[in-house]
N, C-alpha and C positions, 0 to 999 in steps of 0.2 A: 243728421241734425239733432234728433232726441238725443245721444252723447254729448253734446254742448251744453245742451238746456239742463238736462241733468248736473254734468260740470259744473254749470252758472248758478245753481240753487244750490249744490254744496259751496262752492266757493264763497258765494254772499253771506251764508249761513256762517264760514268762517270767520270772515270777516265781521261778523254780531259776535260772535264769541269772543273774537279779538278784545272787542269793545266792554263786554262783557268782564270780561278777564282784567281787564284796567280799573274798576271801580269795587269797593266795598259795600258790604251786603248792605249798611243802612244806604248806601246811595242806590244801588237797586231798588229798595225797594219805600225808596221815598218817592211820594208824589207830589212833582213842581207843581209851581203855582200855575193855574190857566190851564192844567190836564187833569184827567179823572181815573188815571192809570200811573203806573210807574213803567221803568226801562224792563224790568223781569215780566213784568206782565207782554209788553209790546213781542217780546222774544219768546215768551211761552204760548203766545194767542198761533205764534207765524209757525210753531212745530205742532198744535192740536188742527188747525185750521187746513191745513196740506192734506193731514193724514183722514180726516172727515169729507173735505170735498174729493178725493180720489177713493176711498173708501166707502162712505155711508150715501154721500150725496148723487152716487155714478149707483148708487142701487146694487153693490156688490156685498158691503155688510148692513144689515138691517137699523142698526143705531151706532151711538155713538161713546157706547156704555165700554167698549173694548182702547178707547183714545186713552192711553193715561193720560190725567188732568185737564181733561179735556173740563170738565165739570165748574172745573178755575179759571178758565183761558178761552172759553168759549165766548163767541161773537155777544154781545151785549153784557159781558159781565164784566167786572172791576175788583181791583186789589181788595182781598178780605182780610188777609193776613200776612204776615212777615214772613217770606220764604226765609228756608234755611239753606246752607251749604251745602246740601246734598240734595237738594232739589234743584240748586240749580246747576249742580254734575250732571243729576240725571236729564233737565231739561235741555244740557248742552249735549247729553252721547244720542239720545230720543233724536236731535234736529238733526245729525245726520245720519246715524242708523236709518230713521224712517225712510230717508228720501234713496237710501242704497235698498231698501225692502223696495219702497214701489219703482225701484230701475227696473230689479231684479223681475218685481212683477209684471212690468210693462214687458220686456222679453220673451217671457214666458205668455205673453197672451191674457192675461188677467185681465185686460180692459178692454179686451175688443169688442163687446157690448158691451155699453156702457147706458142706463136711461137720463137723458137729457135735463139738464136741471137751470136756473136761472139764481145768479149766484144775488146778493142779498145787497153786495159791498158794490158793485157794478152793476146790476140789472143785466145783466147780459146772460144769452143761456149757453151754455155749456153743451157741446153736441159732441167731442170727443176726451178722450183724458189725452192727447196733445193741447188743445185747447185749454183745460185745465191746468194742466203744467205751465201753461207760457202765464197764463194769470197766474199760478203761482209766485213767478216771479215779479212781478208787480206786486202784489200784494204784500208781498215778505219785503220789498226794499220799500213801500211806502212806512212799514212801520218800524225797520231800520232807520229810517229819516225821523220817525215820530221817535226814537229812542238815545239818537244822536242831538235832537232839539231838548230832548227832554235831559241829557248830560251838561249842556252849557248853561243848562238852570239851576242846576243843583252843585 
């Protein structure tokens, strides 16, 4: 079952990139009217967000200083600046690199202890990194849907 799930997080992510890949960087990184984010933001928040709740928030790395751009895309922040072309290369090879990192990890036993966390965006606690992953997916199509609304705006 975790090979589907896995699957289902890259594929989805594909299909952001797809989306991604259709539009020019001022439309990235412009913000519609009635949001306080743009589409590169929604798609950079869903690859710092994965790699900190399976990593930092399961109590396996100590902070969140090792995320790249995590600093930019983290939960309560908002567009500061104009992404460039090569931020959003790297933020598109980062979304699925990380998620073939923590496969690899999960295989290898990396999360089998895991400390229990209650996540912020659902109140719900988190008691294993399955449980984490299957929120992942939720979490990364809710703001594929915020990024797709945010396309028919602009």
């Amino acid at each position: 079952m975790m090979n589907e799930i896995f699957e289902f997080i890259i594929n989805s992510r594909k299909s952001f990139i797809d989306l991604i890949d259709g539009l020019t960087l001022e439309q990235l990184n412009k913000i519609p009217d009635g949001f306080n984010n743009n589409i590169i933001w929604n798609f950079g928040h869903i690859v710092v967000s994965t790699q900190t709740l399976c990593y930092v928030r399961t109590g396996i790395l100590q902070d969140a200083a090792s995320v790249r751009f995590n600093e930019y895309y983290k939960k309560d922040t908002k567009p500061s600046y104009a992404v460039t072309e090569e931020e959003v290369a790297e933020l598109k090879a980062i979304a699925i690199k990380s998620i073939e990192k923590i496969k690899e990890d999960y295989a290898n036993g990396k999360f089998a202890d895991i400390t229990p966390f209650t996540t912020a965006t659902y109140g719900v606690q988190m008691n294993s990194i399955e449980e984490v992953l299957i929120t992942t997916i939720g979490h990364d199509n809710l703001h594929y849907g915020y990024a797709w609304a945010q396309k028919n705006k602009i």
